[in-house]
The first five atom37 places (N, CA, C, CB, O) and aatype in JSON, in Angstrom:
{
  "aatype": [20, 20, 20, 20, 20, 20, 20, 20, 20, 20, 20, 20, 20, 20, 20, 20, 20, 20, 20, 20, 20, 20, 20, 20, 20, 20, 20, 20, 20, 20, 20, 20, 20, 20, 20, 20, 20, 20, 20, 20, 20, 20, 20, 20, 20, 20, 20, 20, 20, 20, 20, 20, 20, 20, 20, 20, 20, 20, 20, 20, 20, 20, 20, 20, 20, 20, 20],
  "atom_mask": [
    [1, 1, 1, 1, 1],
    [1, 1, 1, 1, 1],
    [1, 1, 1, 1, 1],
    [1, 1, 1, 1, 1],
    [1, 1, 1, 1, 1],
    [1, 1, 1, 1, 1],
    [1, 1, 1, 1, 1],
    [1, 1, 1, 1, 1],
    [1, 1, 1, 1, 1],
    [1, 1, 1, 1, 1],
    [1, 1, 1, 1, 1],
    [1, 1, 1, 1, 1],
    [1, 1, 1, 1, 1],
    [1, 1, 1, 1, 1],
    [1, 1, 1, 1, 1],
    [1, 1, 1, 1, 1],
    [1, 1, 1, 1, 1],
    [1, 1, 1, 1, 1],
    [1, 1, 1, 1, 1],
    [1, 1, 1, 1, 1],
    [1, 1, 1, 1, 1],
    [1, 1, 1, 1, 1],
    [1, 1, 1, 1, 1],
    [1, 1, 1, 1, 1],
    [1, 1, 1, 1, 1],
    [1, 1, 1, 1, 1],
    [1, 1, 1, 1, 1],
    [1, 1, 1, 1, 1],
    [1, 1, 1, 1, 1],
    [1, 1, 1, 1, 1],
    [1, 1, 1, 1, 1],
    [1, 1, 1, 1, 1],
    [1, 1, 1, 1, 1],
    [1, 1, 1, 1, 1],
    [1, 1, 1, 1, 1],
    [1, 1, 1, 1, 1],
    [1, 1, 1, 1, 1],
    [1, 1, 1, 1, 1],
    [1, 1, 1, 1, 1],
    [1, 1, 1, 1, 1],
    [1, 1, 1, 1, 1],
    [1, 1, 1, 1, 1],
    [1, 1, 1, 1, 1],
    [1, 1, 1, 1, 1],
    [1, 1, 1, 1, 1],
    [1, 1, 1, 1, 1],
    [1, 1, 1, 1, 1],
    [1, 1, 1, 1, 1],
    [1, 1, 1, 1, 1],
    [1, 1, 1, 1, 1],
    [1, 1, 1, 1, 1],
    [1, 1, 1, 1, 1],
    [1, 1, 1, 1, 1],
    [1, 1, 1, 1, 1],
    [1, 1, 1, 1, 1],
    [1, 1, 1, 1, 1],
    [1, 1, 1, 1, 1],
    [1, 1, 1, 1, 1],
    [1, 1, 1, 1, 1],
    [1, 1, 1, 1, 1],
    [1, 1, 1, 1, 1],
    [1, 1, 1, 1, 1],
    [1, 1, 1, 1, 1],
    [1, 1, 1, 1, 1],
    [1, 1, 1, 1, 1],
    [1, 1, 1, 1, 1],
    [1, 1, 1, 1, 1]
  ],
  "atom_positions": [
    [[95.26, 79.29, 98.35], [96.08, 79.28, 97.15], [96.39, 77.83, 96.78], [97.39, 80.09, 97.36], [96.76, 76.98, 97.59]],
    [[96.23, 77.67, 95.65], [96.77, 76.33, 95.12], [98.23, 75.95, 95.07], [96.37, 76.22, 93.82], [99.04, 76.72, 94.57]],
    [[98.59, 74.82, 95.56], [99.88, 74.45, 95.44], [100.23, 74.17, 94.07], [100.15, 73.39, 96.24], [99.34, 73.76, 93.33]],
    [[101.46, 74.34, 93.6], [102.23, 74.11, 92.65], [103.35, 73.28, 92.8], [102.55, 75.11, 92.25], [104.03, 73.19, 93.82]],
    [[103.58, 72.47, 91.35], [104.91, 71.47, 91.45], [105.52, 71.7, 90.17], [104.61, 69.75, 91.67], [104.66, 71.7, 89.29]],
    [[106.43, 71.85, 89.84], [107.57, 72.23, 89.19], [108.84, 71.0, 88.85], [108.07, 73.36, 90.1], [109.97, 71.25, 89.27]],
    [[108.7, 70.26, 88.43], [110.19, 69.12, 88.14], [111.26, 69.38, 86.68], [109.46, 67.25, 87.84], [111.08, 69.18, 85.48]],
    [[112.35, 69.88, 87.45], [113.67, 69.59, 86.13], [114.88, 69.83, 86.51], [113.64, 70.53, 84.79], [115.35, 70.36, 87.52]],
    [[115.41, 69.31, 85.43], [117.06, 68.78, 85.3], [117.63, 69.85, 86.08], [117.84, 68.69, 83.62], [117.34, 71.04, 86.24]],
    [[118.4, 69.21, 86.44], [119.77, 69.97, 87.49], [120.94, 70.92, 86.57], [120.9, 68.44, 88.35], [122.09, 71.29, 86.79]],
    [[119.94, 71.08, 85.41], [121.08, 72.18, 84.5], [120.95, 73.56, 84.68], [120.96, 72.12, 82.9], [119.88, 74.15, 84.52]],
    [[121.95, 74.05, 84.99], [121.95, 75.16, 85.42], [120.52, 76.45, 85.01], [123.31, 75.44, 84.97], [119.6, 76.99, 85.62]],
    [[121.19, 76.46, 83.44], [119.97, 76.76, 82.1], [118.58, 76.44, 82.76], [120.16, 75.53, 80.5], [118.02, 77.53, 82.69]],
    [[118.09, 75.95, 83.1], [117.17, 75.49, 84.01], [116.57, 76.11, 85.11], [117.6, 74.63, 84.43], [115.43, 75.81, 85.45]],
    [[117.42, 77.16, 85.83], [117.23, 78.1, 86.45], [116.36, 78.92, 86.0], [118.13, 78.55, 86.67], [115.16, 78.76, 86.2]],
    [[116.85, 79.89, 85.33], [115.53, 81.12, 84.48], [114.08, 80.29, 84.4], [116.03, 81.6, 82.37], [113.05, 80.86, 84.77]],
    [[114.06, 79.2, 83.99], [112.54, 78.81, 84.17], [112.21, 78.55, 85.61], [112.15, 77.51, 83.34], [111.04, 78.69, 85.98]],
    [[113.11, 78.18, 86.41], [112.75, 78.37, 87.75], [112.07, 79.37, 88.44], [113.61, 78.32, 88.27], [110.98, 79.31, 89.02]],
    [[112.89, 80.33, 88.3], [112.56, 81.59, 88.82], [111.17, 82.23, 87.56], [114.24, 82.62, 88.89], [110.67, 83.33, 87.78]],
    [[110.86, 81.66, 86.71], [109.79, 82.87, 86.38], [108.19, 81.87, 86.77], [109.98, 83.56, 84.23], [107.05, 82.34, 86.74]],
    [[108.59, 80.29, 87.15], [107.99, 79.72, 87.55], [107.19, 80.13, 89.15], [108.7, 78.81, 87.32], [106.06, 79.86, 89.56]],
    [[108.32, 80.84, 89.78], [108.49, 81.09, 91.61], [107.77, 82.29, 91.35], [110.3, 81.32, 92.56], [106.83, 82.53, 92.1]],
    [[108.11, 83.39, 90.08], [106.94, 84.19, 90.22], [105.68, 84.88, 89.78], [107.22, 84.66, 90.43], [105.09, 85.96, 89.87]],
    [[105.59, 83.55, 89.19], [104.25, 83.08, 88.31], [103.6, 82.85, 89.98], [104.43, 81.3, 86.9], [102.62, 83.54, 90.29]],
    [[103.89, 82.36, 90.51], [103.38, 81.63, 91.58], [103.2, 82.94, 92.75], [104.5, 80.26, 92.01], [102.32, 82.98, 93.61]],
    [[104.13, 83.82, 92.58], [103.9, 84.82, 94.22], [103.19, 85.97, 93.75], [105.53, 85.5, 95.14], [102.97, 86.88, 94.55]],
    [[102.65, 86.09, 92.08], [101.68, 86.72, 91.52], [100.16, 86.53, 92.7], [101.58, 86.01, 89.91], [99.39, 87.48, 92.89]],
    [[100.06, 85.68, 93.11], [98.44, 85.54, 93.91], [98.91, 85.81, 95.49], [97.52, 83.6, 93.72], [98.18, 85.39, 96.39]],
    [[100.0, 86.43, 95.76], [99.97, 87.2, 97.34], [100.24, 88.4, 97.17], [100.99, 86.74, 98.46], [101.09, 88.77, 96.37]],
    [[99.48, 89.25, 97.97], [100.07, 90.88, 98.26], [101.58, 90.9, 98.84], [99.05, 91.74, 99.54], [101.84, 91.25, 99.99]],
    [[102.57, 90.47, 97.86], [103.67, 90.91, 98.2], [103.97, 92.51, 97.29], [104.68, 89.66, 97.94], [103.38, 92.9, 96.29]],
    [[105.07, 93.18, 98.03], [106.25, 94.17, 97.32], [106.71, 93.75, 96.49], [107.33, 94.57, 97.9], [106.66, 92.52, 96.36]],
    [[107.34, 94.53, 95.58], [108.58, 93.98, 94.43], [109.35, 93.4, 95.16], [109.49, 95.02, 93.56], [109.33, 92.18, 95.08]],
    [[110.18, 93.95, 96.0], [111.19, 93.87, 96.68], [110.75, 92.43, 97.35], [111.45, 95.17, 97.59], [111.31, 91.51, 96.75]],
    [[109.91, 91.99, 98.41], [109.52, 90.93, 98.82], [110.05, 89.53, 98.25], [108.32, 91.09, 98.71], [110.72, 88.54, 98.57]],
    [[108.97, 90.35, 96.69], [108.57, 89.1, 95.42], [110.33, 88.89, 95.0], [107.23, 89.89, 93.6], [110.64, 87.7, 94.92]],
    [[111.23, 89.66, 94.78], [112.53, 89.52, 94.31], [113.07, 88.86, 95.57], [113.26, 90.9, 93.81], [112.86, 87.64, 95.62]],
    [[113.47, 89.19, 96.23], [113.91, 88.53, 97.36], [113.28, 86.87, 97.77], [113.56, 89.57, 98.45], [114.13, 86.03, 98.07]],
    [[112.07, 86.53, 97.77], [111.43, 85.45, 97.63], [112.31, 84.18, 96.76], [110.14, 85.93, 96.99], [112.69, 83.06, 97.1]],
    [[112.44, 85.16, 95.19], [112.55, 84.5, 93.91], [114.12, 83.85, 94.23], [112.37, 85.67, 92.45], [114.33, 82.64, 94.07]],
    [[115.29, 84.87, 94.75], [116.47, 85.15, 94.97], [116.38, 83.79, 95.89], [116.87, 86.69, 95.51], [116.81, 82.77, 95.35]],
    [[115.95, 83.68, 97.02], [116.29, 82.68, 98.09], [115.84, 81.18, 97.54], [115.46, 83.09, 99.55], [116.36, 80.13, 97.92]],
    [[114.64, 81.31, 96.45], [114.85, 80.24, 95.88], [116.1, 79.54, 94.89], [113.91, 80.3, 95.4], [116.88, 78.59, 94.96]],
    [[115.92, 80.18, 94.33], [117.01, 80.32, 93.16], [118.73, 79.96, 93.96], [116.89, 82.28, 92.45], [119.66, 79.48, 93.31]],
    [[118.79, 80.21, 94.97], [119.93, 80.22, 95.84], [119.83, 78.31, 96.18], [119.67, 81.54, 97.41], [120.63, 77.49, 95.76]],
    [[118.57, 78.01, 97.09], [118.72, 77.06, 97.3], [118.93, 75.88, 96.22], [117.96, 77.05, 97.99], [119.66, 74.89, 96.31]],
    [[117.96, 76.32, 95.01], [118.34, 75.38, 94.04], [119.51, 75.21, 93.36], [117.66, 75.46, 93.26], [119.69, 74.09, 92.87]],
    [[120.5, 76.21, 93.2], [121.83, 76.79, 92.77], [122.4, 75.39, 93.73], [122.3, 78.76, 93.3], [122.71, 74.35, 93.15]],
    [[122.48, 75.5, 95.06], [123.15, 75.05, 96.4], [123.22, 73.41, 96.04], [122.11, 75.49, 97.99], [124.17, 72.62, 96.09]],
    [[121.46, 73.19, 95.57], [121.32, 71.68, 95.32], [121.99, 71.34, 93.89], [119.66, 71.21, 95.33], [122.15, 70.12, 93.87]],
    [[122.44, 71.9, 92.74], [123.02, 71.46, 92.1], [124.56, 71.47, 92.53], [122.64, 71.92, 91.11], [125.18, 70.48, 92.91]],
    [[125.07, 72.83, 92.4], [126.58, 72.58, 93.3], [126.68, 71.32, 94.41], [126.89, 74.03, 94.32], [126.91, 70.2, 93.94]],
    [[126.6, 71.39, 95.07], [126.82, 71.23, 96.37], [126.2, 69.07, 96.51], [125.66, 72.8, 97.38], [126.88, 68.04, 96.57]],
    [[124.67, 69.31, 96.51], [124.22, 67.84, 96.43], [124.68, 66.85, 95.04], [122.58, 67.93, 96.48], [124.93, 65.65, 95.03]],
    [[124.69, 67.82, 93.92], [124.37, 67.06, 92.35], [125.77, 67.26, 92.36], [123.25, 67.79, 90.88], [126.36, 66.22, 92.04]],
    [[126.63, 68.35, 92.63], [127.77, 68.17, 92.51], [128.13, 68.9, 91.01], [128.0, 66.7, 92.72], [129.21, 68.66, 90.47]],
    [[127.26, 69.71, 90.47], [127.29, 70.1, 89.09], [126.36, 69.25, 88.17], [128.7, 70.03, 88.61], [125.7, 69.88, 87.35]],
    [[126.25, 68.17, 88.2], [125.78, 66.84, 87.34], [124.25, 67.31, 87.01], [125.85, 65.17, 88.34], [123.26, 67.33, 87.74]],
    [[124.47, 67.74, 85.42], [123.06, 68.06, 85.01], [121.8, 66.94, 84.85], [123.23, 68.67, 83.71], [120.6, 67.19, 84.83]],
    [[122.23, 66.1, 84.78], [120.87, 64.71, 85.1], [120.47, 63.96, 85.89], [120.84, 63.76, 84.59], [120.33, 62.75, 85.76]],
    [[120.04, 65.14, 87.55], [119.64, 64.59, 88.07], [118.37, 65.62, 88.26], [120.48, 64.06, 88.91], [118.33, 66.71, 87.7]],
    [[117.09, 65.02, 89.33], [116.0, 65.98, 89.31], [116.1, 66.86, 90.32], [114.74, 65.4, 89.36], [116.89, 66.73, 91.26]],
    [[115.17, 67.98, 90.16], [114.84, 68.58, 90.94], [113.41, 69.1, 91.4], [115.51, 69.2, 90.73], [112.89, 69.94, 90.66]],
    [[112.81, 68.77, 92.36], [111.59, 68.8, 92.05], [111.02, 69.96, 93.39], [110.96, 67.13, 91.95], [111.29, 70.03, 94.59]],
    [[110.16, 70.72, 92.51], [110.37, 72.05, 93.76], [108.79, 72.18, 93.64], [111.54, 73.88, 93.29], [108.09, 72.39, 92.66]],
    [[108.45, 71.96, 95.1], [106.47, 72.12, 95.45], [105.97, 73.79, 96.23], [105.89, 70.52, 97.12], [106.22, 73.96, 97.42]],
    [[105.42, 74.69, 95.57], [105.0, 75.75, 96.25], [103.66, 76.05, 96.63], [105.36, 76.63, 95.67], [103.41, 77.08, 97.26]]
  ]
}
């Protein structure tokens, strides 16, 4: 499978393209729904984590996510 790279702003809004990005991407494994949602979810969590938490909220900084 080919790797993928993905880079953007730490705005929240920013999310939804995340996630349809994560499963654009788990389209080429025999996963479940359930799997593929859960997959999408734990991403989406960590990136959530890195804006709270690292960015602190602060929508201009990057985020750059490799699958």
């Amino acid at each position: 499978m080919k790797r993928r790279k993905l880079e953007f702003s730490s705005h929240t809004g920013n999310l939804a393209l995340m996630r349809n990005f994560v499963r654009h991407f788990l389209d080429g494994f025999p996963l479940s729904e359930r799997d593929r949602t859960l997959m999408v979810l734990g991403v989406d969590e960590a990136c959530t984590n890195i804006i709270r938490h690292a960015y602190q909220l602060r929508e201009d900084q990057l985020i750059a996510l490799s699958l």
